[in-house]
FIMIDO-926604 format. One record per residue (C-alpha): y, x, z. Coordinates in pm, 1 decimal, always signed. Example, Ala and Ser with C-alpha at 12.3 -4.5 7.8 and 13.67 -1.06 7.14 Angstrom:
<sites>
[[-450.0,+1230.0,+780.0]]
[[-106.0,+1367.0,+714.0]]
</sites>
This chain:
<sites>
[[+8587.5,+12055.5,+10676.2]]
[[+8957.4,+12062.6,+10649.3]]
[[+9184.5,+11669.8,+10694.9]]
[[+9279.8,+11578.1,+10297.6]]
[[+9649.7,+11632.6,+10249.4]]
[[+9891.5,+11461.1,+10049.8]]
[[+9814.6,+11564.2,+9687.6]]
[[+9449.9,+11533.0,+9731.8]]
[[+9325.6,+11178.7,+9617.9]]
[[+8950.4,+11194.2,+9710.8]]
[[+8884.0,+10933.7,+9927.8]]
[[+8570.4,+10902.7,+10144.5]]
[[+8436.7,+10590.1,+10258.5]]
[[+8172.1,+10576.3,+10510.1]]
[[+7861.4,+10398.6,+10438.1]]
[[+7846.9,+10038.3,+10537.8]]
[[+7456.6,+9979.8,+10590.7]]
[[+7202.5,+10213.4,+10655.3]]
[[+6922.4,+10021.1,+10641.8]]
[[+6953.8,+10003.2,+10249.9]]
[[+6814.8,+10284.8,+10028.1]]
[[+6951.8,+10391.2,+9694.2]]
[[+6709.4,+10262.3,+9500.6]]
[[+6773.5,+9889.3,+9663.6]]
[[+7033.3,+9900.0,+9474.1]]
[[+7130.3,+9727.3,+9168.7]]
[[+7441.1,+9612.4,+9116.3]]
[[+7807.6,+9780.5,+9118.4]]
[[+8150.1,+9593.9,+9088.0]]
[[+8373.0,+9796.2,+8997.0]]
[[+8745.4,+9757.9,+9033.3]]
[[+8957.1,+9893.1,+8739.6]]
[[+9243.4,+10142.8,+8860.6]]
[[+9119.5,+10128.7,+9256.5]]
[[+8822.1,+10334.5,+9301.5]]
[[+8841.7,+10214.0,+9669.9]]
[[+8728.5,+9870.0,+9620.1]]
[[+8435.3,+9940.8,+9427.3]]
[[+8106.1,+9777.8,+9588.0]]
[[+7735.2,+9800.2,+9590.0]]
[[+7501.0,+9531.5,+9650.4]]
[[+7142.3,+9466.3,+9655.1]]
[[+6935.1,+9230.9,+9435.2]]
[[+6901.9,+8978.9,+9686.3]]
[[+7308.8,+8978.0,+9751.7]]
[[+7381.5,+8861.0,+9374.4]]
[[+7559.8,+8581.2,+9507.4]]
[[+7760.3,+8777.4,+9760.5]]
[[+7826.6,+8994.6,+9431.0]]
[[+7934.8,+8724.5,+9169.7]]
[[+8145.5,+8595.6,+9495.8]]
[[+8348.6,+8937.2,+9533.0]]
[[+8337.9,+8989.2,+9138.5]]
[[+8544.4,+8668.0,+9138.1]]
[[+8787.0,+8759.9,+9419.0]]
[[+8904.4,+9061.6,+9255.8]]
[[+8927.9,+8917.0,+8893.2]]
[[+9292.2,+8915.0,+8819.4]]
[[+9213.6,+9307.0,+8875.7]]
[[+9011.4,+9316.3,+8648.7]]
[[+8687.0,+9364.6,+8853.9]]
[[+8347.9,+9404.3,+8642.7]]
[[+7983.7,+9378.3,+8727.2]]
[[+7785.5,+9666.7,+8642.2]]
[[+7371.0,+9664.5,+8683.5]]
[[+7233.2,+9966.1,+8800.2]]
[[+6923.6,+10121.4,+8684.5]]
[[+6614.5,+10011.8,+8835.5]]
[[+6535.2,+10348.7,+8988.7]]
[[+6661.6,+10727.9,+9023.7]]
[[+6283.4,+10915.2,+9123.4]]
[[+6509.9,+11213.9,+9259.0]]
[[+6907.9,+11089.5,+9332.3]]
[[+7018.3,+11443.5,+9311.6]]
[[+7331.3,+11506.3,+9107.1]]
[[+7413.1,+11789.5,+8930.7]]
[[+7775.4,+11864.8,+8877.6]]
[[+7815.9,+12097.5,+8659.5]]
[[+7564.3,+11942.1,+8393.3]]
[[+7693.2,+11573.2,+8501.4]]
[[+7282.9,+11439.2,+8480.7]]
[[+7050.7,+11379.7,+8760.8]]
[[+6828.6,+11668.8,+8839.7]]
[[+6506.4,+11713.6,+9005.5]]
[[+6511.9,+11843.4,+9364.1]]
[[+6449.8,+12219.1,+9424.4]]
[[+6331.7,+12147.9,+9845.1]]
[[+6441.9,+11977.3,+10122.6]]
</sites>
């Protein structure tokens, strides 16, 4: 894996738990225009949610529900849908 370089604007960020599976879930706030603050949180962190929904308002920050369950969270680029796992 090669270090990103100035013209590429990917950014990875490392997960922050690991004791939460996709599927736990449910809701996003998202951050207009800064892809970096974007958040996940589970059902049971609504609160914590609304709370950072609220501190990045003036941005513009919305709360998204996710769905309730992917059975396979593969993604398939090139057809931009989730697709069933081939092995693993």
């Amino acid at each position: 894996m090669t270090d990103p370089t100035a013209g590429d604007t990917r950014v990875r960020v490392a997960p922050k738990r690991r004791d939460v599976e996709l599927n736990d879930l449910t809701i996003l706030v998202r951050v207009p225009g800064n892809p970096v603050a974007t958040a996940v949180f589970t059902a049971d962190e609504h609160d914590e949610a609304q709370r950072y929904a609220d501190e990045h308002a003036a941005a513009g920050a919305v709360v998204v529900p996710l769905p309730g369950s992917i059975p396979d969270p593969v993604w398939d680029w090139e057809t931009k849908t989730w697709a069933p796992r081939t092995g693993d």
